[in-house]
C-alpha beads as a LAMMPS data file, in Angstrom:
LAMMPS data file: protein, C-alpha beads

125 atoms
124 bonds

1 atom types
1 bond types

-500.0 500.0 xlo xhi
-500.0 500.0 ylo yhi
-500.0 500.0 zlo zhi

Masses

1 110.0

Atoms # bond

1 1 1 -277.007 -458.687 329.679
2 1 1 -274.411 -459.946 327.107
3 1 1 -276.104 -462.331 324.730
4 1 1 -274.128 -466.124 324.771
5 1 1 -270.747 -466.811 322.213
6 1 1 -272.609 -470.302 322.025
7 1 1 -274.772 -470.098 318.237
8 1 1 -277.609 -472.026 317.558
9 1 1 -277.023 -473.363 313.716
10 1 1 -277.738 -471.250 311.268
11 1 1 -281.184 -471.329 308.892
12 1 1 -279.198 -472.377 306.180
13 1 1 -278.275 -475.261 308.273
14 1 1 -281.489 -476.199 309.449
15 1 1 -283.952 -474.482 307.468
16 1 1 -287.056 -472.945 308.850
17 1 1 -288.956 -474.263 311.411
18 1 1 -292.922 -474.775 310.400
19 1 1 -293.971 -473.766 314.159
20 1 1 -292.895 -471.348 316.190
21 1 1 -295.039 -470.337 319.230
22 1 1 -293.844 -467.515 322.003
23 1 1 -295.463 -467.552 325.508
24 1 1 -294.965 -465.243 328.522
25 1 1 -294.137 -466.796 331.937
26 1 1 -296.564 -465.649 334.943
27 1 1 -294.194 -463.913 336.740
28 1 1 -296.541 -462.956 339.306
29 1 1 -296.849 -464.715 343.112
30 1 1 -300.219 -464.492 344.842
31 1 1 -301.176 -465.052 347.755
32 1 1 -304.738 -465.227 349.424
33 1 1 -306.005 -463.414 351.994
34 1 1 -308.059 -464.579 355.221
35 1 1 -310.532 -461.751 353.847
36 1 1 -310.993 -462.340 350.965
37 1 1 -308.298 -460.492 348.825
38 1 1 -305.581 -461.428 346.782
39 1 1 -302.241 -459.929 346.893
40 1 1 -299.782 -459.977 343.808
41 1 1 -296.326 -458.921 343.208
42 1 1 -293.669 -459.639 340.666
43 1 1 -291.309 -462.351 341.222
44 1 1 -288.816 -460.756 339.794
45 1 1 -288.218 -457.652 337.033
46 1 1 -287.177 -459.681 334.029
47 1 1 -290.320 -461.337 332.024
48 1 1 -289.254 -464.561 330.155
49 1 1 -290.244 -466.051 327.003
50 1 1 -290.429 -469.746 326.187
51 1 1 -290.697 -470.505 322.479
52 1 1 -292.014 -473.693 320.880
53 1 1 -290.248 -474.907 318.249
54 1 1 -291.039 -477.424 315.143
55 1 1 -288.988 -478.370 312.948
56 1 1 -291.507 -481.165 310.800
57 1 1 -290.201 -483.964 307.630
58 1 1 -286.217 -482.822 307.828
59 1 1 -283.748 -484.723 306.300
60 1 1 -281.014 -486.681 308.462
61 1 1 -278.187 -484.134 308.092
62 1 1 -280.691 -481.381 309.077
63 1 1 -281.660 -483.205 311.626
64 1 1 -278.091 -484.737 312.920
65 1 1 -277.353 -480.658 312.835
66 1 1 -279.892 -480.240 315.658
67 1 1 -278.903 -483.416 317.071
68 1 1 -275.311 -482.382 317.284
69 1 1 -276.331 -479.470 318.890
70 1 1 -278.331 -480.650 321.735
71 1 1 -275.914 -482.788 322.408
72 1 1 -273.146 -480.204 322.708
73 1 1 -275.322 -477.998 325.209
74 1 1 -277.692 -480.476 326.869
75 1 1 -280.217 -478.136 329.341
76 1 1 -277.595 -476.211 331.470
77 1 1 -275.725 -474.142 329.307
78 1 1 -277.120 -471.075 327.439
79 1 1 -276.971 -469.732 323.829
80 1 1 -277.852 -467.341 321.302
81 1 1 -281.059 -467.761 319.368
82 1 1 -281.913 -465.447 316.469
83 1 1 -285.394 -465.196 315.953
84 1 1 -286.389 -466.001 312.133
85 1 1 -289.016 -463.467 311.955
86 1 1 -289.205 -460.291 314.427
87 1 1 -286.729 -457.640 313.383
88 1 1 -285.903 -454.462 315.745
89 1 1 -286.504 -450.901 314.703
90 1 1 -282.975 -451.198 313.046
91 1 1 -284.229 -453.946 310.822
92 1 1 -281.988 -456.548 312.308
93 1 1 -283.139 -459.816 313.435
94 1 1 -283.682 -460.384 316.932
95 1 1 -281.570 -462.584 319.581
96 1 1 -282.181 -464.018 322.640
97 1 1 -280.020 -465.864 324.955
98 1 1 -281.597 -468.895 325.578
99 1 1 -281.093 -472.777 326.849
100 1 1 -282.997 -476.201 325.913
101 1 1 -286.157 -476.218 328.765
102 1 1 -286.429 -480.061 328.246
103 1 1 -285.093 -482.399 325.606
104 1 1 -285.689 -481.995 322.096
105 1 1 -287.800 -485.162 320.309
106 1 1 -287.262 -486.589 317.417
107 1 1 -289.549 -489.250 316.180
108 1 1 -289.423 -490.903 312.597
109 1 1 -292.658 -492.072 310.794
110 1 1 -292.137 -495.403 308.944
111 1 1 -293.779 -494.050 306.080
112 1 1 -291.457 -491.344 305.230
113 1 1 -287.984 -493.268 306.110
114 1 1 -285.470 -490.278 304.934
115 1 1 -287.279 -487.737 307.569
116 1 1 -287.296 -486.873 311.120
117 1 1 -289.985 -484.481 312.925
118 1 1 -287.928 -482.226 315.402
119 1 1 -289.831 -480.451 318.253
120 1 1 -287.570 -478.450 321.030
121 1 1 -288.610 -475.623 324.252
122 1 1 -286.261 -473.192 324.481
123 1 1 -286.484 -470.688 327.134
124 1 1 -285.144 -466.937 327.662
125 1 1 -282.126 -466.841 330.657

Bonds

1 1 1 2
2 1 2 3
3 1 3 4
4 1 4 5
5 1 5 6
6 1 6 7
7 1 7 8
8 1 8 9
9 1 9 10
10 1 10 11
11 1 11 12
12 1 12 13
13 1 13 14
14 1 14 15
15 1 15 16
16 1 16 17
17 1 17 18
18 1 18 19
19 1 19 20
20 1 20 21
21 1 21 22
22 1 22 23
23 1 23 24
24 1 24 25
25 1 25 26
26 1 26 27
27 1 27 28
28 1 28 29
29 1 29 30
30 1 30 31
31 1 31 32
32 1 32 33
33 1 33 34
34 1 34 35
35 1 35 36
36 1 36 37
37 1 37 38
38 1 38 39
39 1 39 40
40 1 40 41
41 1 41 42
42 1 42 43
43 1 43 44
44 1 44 45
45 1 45 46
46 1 46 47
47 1 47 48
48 1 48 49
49 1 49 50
50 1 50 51
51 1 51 52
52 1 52 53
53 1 53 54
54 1 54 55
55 1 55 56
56 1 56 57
57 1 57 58
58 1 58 59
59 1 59 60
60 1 60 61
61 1 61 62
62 1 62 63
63 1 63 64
64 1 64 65
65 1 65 66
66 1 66 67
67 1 67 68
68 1 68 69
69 1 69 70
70 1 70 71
71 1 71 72
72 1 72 73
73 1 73 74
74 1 74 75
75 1 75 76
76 1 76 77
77 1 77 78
78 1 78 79
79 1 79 80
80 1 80 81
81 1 81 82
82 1 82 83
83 1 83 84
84 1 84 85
85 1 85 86
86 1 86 87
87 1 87 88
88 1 88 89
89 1 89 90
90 1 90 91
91 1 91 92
92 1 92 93
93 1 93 94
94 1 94 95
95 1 95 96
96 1 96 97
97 1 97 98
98 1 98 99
99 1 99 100
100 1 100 101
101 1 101 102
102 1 102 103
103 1 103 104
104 1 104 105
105 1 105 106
106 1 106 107
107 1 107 108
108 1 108 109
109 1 109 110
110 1 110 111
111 1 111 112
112 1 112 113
113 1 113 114
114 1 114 115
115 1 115 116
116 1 116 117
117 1 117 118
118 1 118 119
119 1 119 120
120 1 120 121
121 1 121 122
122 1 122 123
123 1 123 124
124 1 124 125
């Protein structure tokens, strides 16, 4: 599948996110058996990965970067992610086409007034 022409901002843009936590969907149905046994198939042949994103104490225009962003795609329409660690065997960083899986947050503590704590779900499509 051809990866999205929609980017998600650069690094440089929005520097490094201080979380970043994969997880596998189940993509298994079962169903129970009047004796006893469970039966399980795939769903389907493609195995998603949601990743959990922070991006903790960023400055507004980091944040309005982000901000700007979500804004531009909402939930519905998918983009390119490049993963900031995991590399293929060619060395390259590795994409993923992707889209928002619910609204980013943004909250602002009172004691640090020039900072915003970003957290986002982005999904594999």
């Amino acid at each position: 599948m051809a990866l999205p022409t929609l980017q998600f901002p650069s690094l440089e843009e929005c520097n490094y996110p201080s979380s970043l936590e994969p997880e596998l969907e189940d993509n298994s149905i079962r169903t129970d058996m009047q004796n006893g046994t469970v039966k399980v198939r795939p769903r389907s042949t493609k195995n998603r990965t949601t990743f959990n994103i922070e991006y903790p104490l960023r400055t507004f225009s980091e944040s309005k970067v982000l901000e700007d962003f979500y804004d531009e795609v909402r939930m519905y329409t998918p983009f390119t992610w490049t993963h900031p660690t995991d590399k293929d065997e060619l060395g390259n960083f590795l994409q993923y086409g992707v889209r928002f899986k619910e609204p980013i947050k943004v909250k602002q503590d009172g004691s640090k007034p020039f900072v915003k704590d970003i957290s986002m779900i982005i999904e594999e499509v």
